[in-house]
Structures are given as structure tokens and as C-alpha cells.
N, C-alpha and C positions, 0 to 999 in steps of 0.2 A: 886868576882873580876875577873870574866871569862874577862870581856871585855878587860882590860889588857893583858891579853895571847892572846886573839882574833888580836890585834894590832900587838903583839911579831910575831906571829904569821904570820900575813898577810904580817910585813917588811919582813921576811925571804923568805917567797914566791917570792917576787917581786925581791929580790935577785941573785933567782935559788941557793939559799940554800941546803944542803943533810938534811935529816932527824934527827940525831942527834943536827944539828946546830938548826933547824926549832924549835927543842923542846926547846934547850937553849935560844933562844928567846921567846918564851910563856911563861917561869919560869920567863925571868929577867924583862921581859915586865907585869907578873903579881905581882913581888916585887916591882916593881916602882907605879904599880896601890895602893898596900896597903898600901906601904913609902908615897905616896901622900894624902891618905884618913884619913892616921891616923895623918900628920903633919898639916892639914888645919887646925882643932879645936885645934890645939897648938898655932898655929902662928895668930888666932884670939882672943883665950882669951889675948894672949902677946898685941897685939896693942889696945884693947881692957881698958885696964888698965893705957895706957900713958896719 
């Protein structure tokens, strides 16, 4: 799920962010990558079923 951090990442840059912020962004920007990978085949088998 690099690409997520990649994004966290690249917002913070564009920012002029410090370092410590930079990295807090690649963590939350790569929890949102995994919260979103793992919630898609939830919310298809759900509509899936109606």
C-alpha cells in the first residue's frame, strides 16, 4: 500500500511541510489506502445481496 503513503506524502510536500509532518501524512495517507482496499469487497458483497 506504498501508493497511499506516496500521495500522504507528496500532499505534505506541496505543503512545505517539516519532516515529522511529511511522515504523518504517508502513515495516514497509507491507513486510508488499506481502510479503502479492505472496505470495497464489503460494500460489494452488501449491494450485492439487495
Amino acid at each position: 500500500m506504498s501508493y497511499g503513503a506516496c500521495v500522504g506524502d507528496a500532499f505534505s510536500i506541496l505543503l512545505h511541510l517539516n519532516t515529522w509532518q511529511t511522515k504523518l501524512f504517508a502513515y495516514v495517507g497509507d491507513l486510508l489506502t488499506v481502510f479503502i482496499t479492505v472496505s470495497i469487497p464489503k460494500l460489494m458483497r452488501r449491494s450485492s445481496k439487495l
